[in-house]
Backbone as ProteinMPNN parsed JSONL, in Angstrom:
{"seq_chain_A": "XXXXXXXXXXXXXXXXXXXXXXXXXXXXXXXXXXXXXXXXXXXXXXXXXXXXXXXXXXXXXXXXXXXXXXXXXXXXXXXXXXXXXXXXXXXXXXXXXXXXXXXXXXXXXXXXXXXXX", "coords_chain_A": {"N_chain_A": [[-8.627, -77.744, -57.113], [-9.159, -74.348, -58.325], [-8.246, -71.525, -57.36], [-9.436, -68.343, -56.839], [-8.229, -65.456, -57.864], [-7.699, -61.888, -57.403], [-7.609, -59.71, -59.944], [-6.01, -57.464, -58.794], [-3.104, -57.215, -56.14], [-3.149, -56.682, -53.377], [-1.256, -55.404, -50.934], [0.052, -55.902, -47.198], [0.296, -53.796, -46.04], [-1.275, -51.826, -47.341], [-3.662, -53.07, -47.276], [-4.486, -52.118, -44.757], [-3.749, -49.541, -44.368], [-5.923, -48.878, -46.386], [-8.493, -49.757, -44.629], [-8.382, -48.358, -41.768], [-6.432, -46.077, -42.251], [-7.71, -44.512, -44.034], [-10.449, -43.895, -43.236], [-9.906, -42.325, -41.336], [-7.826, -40.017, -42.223], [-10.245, -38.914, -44.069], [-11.924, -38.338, -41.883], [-10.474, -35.857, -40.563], [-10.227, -34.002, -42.726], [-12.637, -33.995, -43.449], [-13.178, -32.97, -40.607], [-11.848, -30.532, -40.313], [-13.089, -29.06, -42.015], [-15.432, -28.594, -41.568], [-15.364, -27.191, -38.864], [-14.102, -25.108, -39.961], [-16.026, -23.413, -41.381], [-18.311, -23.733, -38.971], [-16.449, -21.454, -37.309], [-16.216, -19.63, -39.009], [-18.899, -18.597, -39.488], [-19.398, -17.979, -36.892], [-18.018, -16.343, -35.834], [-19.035, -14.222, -38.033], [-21.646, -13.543, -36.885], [-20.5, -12.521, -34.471], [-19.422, -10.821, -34.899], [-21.331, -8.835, -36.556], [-22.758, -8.142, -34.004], [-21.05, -6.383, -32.288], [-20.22, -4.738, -33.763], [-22.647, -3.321, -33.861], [-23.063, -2.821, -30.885], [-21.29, -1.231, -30.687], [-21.931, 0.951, -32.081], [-24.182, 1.847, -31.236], [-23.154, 2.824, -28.451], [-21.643, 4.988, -29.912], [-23.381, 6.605, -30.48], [-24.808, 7.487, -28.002], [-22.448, 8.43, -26.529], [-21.688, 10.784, -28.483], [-23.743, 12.334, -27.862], [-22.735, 13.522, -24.949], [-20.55, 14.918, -24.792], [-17.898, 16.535, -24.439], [-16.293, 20.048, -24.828], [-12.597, 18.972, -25.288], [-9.473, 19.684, -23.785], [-6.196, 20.632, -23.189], [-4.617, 22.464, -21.506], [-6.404, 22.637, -19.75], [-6.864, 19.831, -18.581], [-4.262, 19.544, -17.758], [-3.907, 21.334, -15.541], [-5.678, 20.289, -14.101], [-5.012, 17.348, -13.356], [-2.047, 18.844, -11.705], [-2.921, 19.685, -9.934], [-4.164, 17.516, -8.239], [-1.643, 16.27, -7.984], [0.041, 17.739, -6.522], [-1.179, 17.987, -4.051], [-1.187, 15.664, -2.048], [1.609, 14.948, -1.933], [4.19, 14.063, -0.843], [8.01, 14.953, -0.045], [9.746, 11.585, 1.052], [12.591, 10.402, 2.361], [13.571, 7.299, 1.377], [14.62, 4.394, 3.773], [17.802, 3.122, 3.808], [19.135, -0.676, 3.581], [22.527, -1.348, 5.346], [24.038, -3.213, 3.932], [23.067, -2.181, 1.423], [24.245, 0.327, 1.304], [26.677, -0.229, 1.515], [27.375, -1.386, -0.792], [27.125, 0.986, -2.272], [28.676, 2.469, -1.576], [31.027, 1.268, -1.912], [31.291, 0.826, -5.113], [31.099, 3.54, -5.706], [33.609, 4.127, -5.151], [35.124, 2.055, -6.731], [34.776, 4.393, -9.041], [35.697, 6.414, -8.787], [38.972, 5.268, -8.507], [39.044, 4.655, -10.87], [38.537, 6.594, -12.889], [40.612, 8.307, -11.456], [43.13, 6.62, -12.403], [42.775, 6.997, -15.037], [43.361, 9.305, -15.701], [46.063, 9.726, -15.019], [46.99, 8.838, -17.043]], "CA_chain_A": [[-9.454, -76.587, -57.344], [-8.188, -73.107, -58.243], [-8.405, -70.175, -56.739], [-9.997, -67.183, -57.798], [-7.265, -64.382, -57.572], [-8.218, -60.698, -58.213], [-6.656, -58.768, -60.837], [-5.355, -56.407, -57.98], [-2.895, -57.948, -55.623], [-2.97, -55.307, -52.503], [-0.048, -55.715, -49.471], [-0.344, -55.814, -46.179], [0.16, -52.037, -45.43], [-2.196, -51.13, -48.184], [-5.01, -53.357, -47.176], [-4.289, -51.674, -43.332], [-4.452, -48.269, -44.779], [-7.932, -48.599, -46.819], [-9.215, -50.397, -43.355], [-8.138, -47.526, -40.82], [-6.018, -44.78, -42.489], [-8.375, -43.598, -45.323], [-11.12, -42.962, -42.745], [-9.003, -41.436, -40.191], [-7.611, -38.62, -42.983], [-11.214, -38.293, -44.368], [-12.599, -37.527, -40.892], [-9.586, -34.995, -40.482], [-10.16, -33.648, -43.603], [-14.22, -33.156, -42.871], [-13.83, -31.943, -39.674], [-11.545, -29.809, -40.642], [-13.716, -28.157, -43.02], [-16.427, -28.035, -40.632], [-14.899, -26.617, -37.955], [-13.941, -23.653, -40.794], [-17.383, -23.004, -41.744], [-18.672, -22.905, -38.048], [-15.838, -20.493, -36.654], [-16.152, -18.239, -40.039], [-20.189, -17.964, -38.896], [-19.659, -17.378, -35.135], [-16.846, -15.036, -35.922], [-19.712, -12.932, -38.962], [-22.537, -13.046, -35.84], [-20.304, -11.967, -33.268], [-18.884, -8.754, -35.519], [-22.734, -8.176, -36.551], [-23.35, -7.493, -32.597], [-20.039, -5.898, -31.683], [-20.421, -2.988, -34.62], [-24.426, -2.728, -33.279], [-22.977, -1.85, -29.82], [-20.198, 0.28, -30.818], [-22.857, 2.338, -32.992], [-24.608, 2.783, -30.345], [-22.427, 3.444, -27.193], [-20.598, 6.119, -30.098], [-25.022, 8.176, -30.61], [-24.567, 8.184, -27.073], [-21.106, 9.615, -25.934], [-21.445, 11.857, -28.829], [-24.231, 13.413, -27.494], [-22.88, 13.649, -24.117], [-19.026, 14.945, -25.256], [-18.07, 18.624, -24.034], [-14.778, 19.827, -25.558], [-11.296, 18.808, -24.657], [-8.617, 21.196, -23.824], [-5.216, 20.102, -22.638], [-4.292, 23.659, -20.47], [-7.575, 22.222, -18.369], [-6.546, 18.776, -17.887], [-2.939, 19.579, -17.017], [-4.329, 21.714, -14.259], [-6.47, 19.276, -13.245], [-3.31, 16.799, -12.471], [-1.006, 19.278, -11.268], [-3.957, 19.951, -8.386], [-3.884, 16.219, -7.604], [-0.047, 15.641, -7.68], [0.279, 18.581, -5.605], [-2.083, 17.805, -2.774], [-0.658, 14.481, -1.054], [2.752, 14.508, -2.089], [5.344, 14.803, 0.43], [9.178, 14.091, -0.167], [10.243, 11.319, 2.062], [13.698, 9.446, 2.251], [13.51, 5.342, 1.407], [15.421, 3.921, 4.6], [18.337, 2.211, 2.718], [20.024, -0.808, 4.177], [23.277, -1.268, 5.549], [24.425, -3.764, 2.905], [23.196, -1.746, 0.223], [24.626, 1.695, 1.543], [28.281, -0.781, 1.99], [27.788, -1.109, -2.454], [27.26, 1.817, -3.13], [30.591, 3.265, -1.547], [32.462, 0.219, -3.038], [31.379, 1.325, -6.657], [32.07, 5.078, -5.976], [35.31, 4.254, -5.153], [35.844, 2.011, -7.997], [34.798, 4.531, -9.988], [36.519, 7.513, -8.269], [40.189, 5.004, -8.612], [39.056, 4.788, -12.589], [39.321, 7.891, -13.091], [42.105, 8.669, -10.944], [44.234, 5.883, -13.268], [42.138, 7.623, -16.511], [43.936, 11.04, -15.54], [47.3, 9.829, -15.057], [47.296, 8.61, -18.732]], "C_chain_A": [[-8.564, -75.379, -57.532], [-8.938, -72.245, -58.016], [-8.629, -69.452, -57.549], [-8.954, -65.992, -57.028], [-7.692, -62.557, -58.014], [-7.213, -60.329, -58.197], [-5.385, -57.763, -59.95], [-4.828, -56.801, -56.555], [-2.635, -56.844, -54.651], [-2.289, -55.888, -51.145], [-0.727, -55.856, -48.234], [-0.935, -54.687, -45.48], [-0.923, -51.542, -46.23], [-3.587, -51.476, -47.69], [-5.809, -52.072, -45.464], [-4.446, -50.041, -43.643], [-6.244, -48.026, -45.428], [-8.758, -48.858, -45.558], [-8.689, -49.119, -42.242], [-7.825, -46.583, -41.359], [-6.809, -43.829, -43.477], [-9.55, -42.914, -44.4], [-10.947, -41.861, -41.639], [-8.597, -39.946, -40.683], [-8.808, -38.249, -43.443], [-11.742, -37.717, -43.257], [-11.911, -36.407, -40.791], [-9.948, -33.707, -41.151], [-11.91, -32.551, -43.43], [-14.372, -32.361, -41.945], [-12.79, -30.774, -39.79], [-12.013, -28.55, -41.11], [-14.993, -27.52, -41.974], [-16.115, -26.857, -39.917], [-14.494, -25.006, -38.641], [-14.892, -22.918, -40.872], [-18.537, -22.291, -40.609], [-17.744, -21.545, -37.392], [-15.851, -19.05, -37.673], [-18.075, -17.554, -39.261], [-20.375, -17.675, -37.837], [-18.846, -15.99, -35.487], [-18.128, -13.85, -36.793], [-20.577, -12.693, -37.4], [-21.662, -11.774, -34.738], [-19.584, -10.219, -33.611], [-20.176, -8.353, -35.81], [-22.638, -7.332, -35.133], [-22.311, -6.239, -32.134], [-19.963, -4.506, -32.639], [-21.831, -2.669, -34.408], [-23.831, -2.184, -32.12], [-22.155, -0.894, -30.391], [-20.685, 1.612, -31.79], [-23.686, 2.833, -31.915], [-24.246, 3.543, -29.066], [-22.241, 5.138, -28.031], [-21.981, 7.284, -30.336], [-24.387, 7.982, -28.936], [-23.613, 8.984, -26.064], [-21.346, 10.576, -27.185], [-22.496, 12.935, -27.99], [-24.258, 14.087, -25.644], [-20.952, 14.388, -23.752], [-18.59, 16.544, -24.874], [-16.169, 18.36, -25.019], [-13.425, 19.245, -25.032], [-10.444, 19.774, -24.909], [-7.405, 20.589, -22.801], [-4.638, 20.812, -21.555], [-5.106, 22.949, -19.591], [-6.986, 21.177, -17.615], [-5.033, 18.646, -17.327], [-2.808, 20.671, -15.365], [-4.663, 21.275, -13.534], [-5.655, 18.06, -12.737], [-2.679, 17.418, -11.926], [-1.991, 19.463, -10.071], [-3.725, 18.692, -7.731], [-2.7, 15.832, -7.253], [0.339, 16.616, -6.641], [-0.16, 18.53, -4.114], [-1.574, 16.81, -1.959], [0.665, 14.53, -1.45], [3.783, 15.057, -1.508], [7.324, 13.944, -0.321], [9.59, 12.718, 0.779], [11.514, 10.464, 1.718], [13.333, 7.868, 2.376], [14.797, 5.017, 2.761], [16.327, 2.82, 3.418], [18.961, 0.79, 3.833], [21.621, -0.804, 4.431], [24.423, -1.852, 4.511], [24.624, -2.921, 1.685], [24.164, -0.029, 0.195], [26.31, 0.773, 1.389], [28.765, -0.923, 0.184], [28.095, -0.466, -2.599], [28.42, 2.757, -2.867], [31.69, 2.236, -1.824], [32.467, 0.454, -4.594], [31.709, 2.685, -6.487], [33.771, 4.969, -6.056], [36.103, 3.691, -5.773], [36.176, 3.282, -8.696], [35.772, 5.653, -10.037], [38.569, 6.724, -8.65], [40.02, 5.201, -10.383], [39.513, 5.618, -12.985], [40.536, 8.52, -13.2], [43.425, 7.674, -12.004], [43.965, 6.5, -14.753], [43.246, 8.75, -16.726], [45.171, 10.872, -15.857], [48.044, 9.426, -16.317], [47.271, 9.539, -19.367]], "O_chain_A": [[-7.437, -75.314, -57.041], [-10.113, -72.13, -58.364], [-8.299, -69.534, -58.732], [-8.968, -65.747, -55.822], [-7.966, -62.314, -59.189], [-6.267, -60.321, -57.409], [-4.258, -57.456, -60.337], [-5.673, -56.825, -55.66], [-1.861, -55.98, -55.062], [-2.828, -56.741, -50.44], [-1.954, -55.927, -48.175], [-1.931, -54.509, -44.779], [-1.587, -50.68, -45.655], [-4.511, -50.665, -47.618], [-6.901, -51.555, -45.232], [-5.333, -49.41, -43.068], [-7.229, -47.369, -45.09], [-9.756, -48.15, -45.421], [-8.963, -49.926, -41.354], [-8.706, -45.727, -41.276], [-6.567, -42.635, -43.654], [-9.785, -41.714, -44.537], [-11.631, -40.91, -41.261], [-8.819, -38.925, -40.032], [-8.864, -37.021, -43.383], [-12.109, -36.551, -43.408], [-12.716, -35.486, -40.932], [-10.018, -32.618, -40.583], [-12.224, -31.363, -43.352], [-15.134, -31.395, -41.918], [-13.164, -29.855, -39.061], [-11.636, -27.41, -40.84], [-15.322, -26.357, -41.74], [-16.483, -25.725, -40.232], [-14.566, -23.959, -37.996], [-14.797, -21.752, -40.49], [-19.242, -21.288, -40.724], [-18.418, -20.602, -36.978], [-15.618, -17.885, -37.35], [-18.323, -16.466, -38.742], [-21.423, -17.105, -37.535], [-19.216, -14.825, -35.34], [-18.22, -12.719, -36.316], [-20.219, -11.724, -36.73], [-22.018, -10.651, -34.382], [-19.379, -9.158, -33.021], [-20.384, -7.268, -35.266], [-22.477, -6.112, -35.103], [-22.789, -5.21, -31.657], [-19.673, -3.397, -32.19], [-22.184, -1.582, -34.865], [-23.946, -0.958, -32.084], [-22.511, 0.279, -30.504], [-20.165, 2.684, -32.099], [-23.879, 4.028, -31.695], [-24.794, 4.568, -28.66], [-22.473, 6.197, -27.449], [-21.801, 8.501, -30.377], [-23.277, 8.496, -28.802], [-23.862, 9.807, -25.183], [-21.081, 11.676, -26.7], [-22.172, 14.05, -27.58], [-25.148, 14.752, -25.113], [-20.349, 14.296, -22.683], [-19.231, 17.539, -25.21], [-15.43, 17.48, -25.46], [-13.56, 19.12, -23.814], [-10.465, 20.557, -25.858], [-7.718, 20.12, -21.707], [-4.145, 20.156, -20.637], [-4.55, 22.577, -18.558], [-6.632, 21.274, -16.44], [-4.694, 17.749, -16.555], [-1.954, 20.694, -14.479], [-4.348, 21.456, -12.358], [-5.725, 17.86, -11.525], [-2.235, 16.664, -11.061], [-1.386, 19.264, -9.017], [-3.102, 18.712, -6.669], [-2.563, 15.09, -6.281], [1.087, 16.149, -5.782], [0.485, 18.996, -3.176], [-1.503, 17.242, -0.809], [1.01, 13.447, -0.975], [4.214, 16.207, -1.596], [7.599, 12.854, -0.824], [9.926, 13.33, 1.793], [11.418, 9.785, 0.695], [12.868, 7.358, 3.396], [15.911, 5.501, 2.56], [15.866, 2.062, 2.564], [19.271, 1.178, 4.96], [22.167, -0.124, 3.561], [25.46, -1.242, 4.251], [25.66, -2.795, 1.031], [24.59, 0.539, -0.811], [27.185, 1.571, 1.052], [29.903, -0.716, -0.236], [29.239, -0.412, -3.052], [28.96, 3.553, -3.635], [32.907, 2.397, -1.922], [33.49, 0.301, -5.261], [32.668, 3.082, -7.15], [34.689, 5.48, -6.698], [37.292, 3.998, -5.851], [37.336, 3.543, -9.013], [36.515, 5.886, -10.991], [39.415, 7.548, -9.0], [40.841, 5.844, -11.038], [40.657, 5.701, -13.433], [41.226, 8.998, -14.1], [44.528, 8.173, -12.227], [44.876, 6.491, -15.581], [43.848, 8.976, -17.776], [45.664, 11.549, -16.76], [49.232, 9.581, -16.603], [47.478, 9.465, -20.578]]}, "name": "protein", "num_of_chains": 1, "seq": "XXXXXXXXXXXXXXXXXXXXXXXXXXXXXXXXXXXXXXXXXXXXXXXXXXXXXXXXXXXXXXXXXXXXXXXXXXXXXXXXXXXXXXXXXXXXXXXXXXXXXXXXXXXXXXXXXXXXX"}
């Protein structure tokens, strides 16, 4: 008997792609697209709402807006910074007070070798 052979002799890997990989990139491909279509229409709704409030918050601060004046509000801080603020010394420790006269006195010998040049 002989075999009936079709015209189109397709591999191993090929048959294994049409059987798994073709619907694997078409789903990809679809939800891809999907996923475009819903995030473009959440994204138009959610700017619809977000320029409805901000039209209306801006009728109501305008009509509630007095002038601004920078002389005022720098008064109005210098009253507050003035009222609680006391100098006080940071306790340092002993360690860190033992640096900072080992770098003076680098910097004080620097010098002193700077000069004699």
């Amino acid at each position: 008997m002989l075999k009936s052979k079709s015209i189109v002799q397709l591999s191993e890997g090929s048959k294994k792609f049409l059987r798994v990989g073709a619907p694997f990139v078409s789903l990809m491909i679809l939800g891809t697209y999907g996923l475009a279509k819903l995030v473009e229409s959440q994204q138009r709704t959610q700017g619809n709402r977000s320029s409805q409030l901000i039209s209306a918050k801006k009728l109501q601060t305008d009509k509630n807006r007095e002038q601004f004046n920078v002389e005022a509000e720098l008064q109005k801080m210098q009253t507050l910074w003035d009222q609680d603020w006391e100098n006080k010394r940071v306790p340092r420790s002993d360690a860190d007070l033992a640096e900072e006269r080992r770098k003076t006195e680098e910097r004080r010998l620097k010098r002193a070798a700077e000069a004699k040049q």
